[in-house]
C-alpha atoms as one frame of an Amber mdcrd trajectory, in Angstrom:
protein
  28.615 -10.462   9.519  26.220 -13.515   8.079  25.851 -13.278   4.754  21.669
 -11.809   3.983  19.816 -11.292   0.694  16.255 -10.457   0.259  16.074 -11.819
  -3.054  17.136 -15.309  -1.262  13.419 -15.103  -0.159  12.210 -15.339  -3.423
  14.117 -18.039  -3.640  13.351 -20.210  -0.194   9.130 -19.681  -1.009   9.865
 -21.315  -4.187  11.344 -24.525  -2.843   8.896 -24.187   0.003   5.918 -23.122
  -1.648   5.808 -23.637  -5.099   2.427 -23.324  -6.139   1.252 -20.821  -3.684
   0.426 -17.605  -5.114   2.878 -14.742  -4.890   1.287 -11.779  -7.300  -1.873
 -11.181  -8.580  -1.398  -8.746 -10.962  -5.299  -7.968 -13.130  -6.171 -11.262
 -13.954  -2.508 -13.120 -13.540  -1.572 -15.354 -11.230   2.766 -15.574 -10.389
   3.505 -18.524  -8.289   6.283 -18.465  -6.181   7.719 -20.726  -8.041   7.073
 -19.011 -11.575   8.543 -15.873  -9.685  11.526 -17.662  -8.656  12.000 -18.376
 -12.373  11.980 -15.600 -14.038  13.957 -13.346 -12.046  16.593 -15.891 -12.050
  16.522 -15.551 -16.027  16.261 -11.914 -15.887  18.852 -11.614 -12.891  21.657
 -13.783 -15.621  20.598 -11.346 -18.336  21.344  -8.219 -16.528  24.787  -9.714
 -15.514  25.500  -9.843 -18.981  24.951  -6.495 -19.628  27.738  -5.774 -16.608
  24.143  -4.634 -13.645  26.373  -6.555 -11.061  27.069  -6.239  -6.873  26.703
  -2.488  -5.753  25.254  -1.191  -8.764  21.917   1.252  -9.186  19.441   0.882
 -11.395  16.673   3.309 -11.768  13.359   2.536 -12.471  10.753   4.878 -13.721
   7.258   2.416 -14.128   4.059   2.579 -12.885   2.721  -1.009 -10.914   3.132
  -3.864 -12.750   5.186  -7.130 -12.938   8.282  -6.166 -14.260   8.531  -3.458
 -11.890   8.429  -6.531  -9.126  10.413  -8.939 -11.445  13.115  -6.619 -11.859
  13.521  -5.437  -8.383  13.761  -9.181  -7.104  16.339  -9.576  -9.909  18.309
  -7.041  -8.689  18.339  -8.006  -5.123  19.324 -11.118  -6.148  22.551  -9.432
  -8.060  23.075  -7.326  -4.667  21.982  -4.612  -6.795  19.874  -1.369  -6.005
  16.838   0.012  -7.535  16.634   3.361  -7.230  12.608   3.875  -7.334  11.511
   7.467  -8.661   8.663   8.991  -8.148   6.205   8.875 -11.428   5.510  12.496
 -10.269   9.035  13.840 -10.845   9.321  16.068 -14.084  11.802  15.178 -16.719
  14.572  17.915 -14.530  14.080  16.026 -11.271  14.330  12.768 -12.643  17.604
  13.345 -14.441  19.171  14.822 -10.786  18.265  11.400  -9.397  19.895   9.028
 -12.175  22.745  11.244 -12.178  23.076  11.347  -8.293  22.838   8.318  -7.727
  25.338   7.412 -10.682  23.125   4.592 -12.038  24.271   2.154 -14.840  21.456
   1.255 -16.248  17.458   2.931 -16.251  14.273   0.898 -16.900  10.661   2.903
 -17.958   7.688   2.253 -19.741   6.285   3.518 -22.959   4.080   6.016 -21.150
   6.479   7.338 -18.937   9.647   7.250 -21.723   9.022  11.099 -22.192  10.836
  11.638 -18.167  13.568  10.069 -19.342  14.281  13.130 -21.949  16.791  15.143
 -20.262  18.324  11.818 -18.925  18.861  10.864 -21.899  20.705  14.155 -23.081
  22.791  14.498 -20.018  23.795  10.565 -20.107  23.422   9.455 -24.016  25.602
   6.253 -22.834  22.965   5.390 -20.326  21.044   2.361 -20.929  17.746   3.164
 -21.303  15.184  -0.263 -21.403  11.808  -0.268 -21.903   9.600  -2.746 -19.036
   7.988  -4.698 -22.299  12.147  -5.487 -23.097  12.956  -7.260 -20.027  11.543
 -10.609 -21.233  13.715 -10.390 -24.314  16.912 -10.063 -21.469  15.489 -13.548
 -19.962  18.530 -15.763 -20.329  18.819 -19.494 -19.053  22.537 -19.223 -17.553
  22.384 -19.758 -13.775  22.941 -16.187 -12.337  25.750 -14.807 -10.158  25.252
 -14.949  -6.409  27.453 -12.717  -5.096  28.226 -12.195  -1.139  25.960  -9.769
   0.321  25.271  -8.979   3.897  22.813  -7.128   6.467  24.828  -4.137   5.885
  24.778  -4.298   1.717  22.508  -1.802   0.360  19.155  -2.832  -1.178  17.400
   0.236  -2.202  18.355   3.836  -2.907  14.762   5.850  -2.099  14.777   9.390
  -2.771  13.153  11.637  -0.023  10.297  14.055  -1.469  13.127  17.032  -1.263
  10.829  19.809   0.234  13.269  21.480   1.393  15.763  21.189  -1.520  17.275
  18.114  -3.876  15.734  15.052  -2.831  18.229  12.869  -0.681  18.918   9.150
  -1.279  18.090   7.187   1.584  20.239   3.985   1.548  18.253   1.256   2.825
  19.468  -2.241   3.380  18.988  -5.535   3.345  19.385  -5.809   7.060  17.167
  -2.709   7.384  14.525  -4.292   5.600  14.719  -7.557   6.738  14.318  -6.451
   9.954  11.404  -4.716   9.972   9.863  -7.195   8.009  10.592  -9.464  10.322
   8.891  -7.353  13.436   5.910  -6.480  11.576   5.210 -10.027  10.470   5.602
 -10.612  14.521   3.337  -7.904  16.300   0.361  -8.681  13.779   1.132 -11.483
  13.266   1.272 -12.468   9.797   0.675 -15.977   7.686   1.164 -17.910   4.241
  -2.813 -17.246   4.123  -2.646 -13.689   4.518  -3.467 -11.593   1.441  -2.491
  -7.809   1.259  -3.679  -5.217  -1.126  -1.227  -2.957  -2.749  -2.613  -0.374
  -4.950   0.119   2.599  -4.290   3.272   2.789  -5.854   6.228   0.279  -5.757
   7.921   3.540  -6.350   6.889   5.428  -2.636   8.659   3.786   0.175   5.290
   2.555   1.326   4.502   0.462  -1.276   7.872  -0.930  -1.560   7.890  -2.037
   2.225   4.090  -3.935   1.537   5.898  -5.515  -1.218   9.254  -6.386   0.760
   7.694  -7.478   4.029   5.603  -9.897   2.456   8.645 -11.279   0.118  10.292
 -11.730   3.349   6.481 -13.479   5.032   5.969 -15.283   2.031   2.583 -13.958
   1.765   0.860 -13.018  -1.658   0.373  -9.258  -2.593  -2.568  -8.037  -5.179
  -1.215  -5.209  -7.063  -3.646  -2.899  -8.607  -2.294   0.052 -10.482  -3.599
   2.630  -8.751  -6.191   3.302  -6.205  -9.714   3.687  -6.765 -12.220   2.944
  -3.666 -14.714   1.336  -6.048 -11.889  -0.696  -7.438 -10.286  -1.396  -3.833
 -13.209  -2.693  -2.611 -14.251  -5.150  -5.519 -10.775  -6.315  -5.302 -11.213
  -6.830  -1.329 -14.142  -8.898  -1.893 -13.037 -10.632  -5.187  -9.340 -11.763
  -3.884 -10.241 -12.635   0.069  -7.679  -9.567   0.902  -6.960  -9.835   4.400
  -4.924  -6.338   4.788  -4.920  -3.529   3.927  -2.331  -0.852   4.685  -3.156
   3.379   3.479  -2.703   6.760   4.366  -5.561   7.821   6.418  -7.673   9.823
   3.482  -7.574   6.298   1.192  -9.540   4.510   4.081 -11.933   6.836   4.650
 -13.002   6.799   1.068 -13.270   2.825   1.552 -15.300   3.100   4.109 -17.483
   6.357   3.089 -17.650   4.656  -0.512 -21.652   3.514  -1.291 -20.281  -0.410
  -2.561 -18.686  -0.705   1.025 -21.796  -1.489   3.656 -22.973  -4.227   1.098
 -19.841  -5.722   0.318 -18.631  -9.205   1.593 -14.752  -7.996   2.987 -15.371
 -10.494   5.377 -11.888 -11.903   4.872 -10.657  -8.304   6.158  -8.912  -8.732
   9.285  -6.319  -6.256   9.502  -6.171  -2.140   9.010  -3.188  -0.342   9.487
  -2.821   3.567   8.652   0.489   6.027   8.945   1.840   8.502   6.917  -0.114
  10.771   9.230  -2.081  11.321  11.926  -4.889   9.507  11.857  -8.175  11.109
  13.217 -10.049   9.146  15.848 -13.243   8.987  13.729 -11.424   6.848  11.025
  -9.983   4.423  13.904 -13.649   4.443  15.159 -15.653   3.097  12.173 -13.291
   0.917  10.829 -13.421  -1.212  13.992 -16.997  -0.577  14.204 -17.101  -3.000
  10.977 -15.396  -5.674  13.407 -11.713  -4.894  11.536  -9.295  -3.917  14.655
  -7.833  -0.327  13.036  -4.281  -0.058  13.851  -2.137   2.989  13.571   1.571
   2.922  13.140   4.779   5.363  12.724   7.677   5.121  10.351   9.296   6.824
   7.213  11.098   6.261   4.549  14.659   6.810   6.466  13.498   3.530   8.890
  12.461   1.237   6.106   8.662   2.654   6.595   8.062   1.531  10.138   9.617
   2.417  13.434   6.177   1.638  16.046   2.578   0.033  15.574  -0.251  -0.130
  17.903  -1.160  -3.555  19.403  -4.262  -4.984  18.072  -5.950  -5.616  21.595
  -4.903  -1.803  22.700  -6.755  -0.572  19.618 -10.010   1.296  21.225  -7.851
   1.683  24.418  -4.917   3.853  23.129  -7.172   4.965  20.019  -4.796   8.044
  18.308  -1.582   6.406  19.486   0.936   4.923  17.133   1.690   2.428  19.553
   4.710   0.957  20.993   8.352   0.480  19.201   8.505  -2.725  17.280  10.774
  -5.311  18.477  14.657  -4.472  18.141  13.931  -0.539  18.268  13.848   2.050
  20.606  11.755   5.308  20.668  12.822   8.483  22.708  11.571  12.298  22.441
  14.112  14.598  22.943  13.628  18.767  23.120  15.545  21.149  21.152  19.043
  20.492  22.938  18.739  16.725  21.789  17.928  16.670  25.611  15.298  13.610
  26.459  11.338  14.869  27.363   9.715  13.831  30.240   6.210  11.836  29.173
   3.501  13.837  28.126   5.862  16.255  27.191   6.143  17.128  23.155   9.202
  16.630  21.249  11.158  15.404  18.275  10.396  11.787  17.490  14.151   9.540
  17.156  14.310   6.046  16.244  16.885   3.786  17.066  17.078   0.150  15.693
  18.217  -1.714  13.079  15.468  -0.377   9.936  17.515   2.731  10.365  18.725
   3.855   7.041  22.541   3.194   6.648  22.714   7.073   5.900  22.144   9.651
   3.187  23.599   8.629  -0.489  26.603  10.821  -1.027  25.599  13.676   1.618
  27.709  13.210   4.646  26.505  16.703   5.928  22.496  15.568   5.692  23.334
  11.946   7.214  25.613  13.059  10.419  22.543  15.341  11.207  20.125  13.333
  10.973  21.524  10.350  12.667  23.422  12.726  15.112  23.699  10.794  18.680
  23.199   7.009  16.650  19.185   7.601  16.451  17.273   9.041  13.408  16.013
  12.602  13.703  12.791  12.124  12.300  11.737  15.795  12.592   8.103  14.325
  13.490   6.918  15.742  17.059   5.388  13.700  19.526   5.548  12.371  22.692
   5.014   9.390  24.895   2.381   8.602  27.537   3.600   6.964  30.562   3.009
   3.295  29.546   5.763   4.127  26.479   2.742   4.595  23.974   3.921   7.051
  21.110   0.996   9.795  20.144   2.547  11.592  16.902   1.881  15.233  16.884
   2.443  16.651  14.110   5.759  17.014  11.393   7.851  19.615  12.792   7.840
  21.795  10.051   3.749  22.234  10.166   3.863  23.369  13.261   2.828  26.858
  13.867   3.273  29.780  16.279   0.467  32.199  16.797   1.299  34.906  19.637
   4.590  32.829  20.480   2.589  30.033  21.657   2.891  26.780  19.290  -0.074
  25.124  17.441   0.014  21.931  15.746  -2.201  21.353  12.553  -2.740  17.955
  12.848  -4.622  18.357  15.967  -7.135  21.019  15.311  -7.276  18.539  11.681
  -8.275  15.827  14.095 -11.064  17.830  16.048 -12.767  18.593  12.128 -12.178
  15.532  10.353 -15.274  13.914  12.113 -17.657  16.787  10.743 -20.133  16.428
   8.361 -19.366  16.775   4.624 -15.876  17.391   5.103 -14.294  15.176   2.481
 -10.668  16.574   2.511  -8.782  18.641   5.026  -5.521  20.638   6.077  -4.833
  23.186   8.821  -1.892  25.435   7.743  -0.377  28.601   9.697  -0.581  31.719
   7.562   1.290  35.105   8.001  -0.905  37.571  10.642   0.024  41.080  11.248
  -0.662  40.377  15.186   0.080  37.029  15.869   2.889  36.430  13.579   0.748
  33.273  12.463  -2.858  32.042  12.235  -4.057  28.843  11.774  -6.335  28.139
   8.880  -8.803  25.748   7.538  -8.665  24.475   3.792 -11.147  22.087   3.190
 -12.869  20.394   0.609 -16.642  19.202   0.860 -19.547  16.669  -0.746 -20.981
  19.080  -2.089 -22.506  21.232   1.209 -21.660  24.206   2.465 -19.044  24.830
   4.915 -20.076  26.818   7.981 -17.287  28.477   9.802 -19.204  28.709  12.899
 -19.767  24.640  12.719 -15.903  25.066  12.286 -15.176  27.208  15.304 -17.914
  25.937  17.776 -16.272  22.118  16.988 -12.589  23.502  17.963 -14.001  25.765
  20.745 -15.390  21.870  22.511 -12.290  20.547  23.187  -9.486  23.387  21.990
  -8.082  26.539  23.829  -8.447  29.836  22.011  -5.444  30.399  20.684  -5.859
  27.132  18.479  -9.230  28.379  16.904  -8.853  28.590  13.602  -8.800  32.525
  12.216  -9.483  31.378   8.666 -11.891  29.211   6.738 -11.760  28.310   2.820
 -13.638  26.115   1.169 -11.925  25.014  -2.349 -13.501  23.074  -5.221 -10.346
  21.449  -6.909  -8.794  18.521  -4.242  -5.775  19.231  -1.898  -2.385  18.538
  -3.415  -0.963  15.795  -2.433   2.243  13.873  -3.456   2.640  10.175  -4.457
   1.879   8.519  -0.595  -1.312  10.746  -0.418  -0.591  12.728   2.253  -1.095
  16.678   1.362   1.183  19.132   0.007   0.953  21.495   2.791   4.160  23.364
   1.914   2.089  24.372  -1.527  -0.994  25.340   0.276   1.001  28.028   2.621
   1.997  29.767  -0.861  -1.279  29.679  -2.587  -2.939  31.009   0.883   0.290
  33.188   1.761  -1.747  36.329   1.374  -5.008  35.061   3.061  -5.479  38.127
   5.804  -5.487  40.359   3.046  -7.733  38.291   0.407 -10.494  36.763   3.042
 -12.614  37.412   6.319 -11.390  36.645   9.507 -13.564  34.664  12.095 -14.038
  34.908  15.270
């Protein structure tokens, strides 16, 4: 197999383009070239502490340069980072660096306290601090070791809602791959200019970063998202992309500072993570910006399909066609393939695929049963081989043995007025086994459940209406990637037939 690194990227924009801007970072400017630099330096001084081919390292930060400097540093060791979540308590991060079996851990002075029961379970470990890493810098011309397509990059940890988080072992082949087709179907250019403000830690953040390491683009990184922020930042640095969960670009676009501002440079929108409601596609190409939807997760390197820009108000909900190299089939509960139209589980086939689960031979043959990943997503395909996502398998509910997706009755409310967050999760019913129900948060107004039921009563059957409506005052739950906790909501609401009104 031909020898691949990702951190030979790094390395190529350099020589290429050495004064082109890689990073913003605040007010910092890191040149390819400066880049290049300084994770050669720090690359030689993490050799010397043994970090070498094969090897994890975790790293606990929140966005900043070191958490890009060392992650370039260790690709170019063929070394992992194993990202964790800045979520994870103390417990959860100590299962991770212990799974995984890292050698060496890297934090920040704010987030030290997680590394407590790490550092009682592992006293050997090396722990570093991210202000420490430029006292590593050492001169010596790193190692290069051999690595190839099928050498593990990155060790991400799935959200584990269903037990331990699992390490999904991603590549550089995996990565470089899908770089490679998204930089293709948008396309994408040395002028192009993305803003990152999630987390280098969530798989989504990590792929902006990688794919445009691979493009040769530059990335802003903010440190966390803030629509005023986002917006000045759009304006301020040209940003030509922007990539989100569907709830961060609707508070773009609802934000006040958005009609006036000059985004001009703003060419390309791209949501996943969830379905995204028709509405948001709607007025983000009303301001002239073609809104894209696409599918992936973090077992595929974050993308699997995207939706052509000139099909965007054509196929508006669909997450578009696979991206070059993969394949896309539904299949029924018998791993038997669905005709179109017909709703099923999502599996992806191509090269992105995760290599497999780390350490969990049981998890990985399941999922990648048959040579495709089992996504666990539902969906199905139209019969021009467009992909409409459904809903994520485990959301679905059954009321009177008939099944009900969320995401679609979510889709039918999320153009209604004052709705400013939303979920639709089943909830136990004495007669139907399960109900759907509405948890929403507001601006501020009222929320009428007949609004609610005469919306879903346009364009829904019956047994889809909604039997429950609450209106909360503290946000949804939502993990690092923004999308919402639904798994928490169904316990806080478990009791709701007893505890509210039913509509009707």
């Amino acid at each position: 197999m031909d020898e691949l690194n990702l951190g030979d990227f790094c390395r190529h924009w350099a020589r290429w383009r050495p004064d082109a801007v890689a990073l913003w970072f605040d007010e910092r400017a890191v040149t390819w070239s400066e880049l290049d630099e300084r994770t050669d330096r720090l690359a030689s001084a993490l050799a010397a502490r043994d970090v070498g081919r094969g090897d994890r390292v975790a790293v606990l930060m929140g966005n900043r340069i070191e958490w890009v400097e060392l992650t370039v540093a260790l690709l170019k060791l063929g070394a992992l980072t194993v990202p964790l979540n800045t979520r994870y308590s103390a417990t959860e991060i100590a299962f991770v660096v212990g799974n995984a079996d890292c050698v060496m851990a890297v934090t920040e002075e704010a987030m030290a306290a997680g590394m407590s029961v790490v550092r009682t379970q592992r006293p050997d470990l090396p722990v570093l601090l991210a202000d420490e890493l430029d006292e590593l810098s050492d001169p010596d011309e790193p190692p290069r070791p051999s690595t190839t397509a099928a050498d593990a990059a990155y060790l991400c940890y799935t959200s584990g809602t269903t037990g331990d988080p699992k390490g999904a072992v991603l590549t550089h082949g995996s990565f470089d791959a899908v770089s490679r087709a998204w930089a293709q179907c948008l396309p994408i250019t040395f002028d192009d200019v993305f803003y990152l403000p999630f987390p280098l830690a969530f798989t989504g953040g990590l792929a902006v970063f990688v794919w445009s390491l691979v493009a040769g683009c530059c990335v802003v990184l903010d440190r966390a998202f803030e629509p005023a922020r986002a917006i000045e930042m759009m304006e301020r640095r040209r940003v030509t992309a922007l990539m989100a969960v569907p709830q961060i670009l609707r508070q773009v676009i609802d934000h006040p500072s958005f009609a006036p501002a000059d985004v001009s440079a703003w060419r390309t929108a791209c949501s996943g993570g969830a379905p995204v409601p028709p509405s948001l596609l709607a007025d983000v190409q009303a301001r002239g910006v073609p809104m894209l939807q696409m599918f992936g997760l973090t077992e595929s390197s974050a993308m699997a399909t995207l939706l052509p820009p000139h099909d965007a108000a054509r196929k508006l909900g669909s997450a578009g066609l696979p991206v070059p190299r993969t394949r896309v089939e539904i299949l029924d509960a018998d791993d038997r393939p669905c005709p179109p139209g017909e709703v099923g589980e999502i599996v992806i086939h191509g090269p992105q695929v995760m290599r497999g689960y780390w350490r969990n031979e049981e998890a990985t043959a399941s999922t990648l049963r048959g040579g495709g990943l089992h996504t666990g997503d539902l969906g199905y395909v139209d019969d021009e081989g467009y992909l409409y996502v459904v809903d994520r398998a485990k959301d679905m509910l059954i009321t009177g043995g008939l099944n009900v997706y969320p995401a679609e009755i979510e889709r039918v409310l999320a153009a209604l007025p004052g709705i400013t967050e939303l979920a639709v999760i089943g909830v136990p019913h004495d007669a139907w086994g399960e109900a759907p129900a509405v948890i929403a948060c507001t601006d501020g107004r009222t929320l009428d459940a007949t609004v609610v039921l005469d919306a879903c009563r346009a364009t829904l059957g019956a047994y889809k209406l909604p039997r429950f409506v609450v209106q909360r005052d503290e946000p949804l739950p939502r993990n690092m990637s923004g999308k919402v906790l639904k798994r928490e909501l169904r316990v806080e609401y478990a009791d709701l037939q007893r505890t509210a009104a039913e509509i009707r």
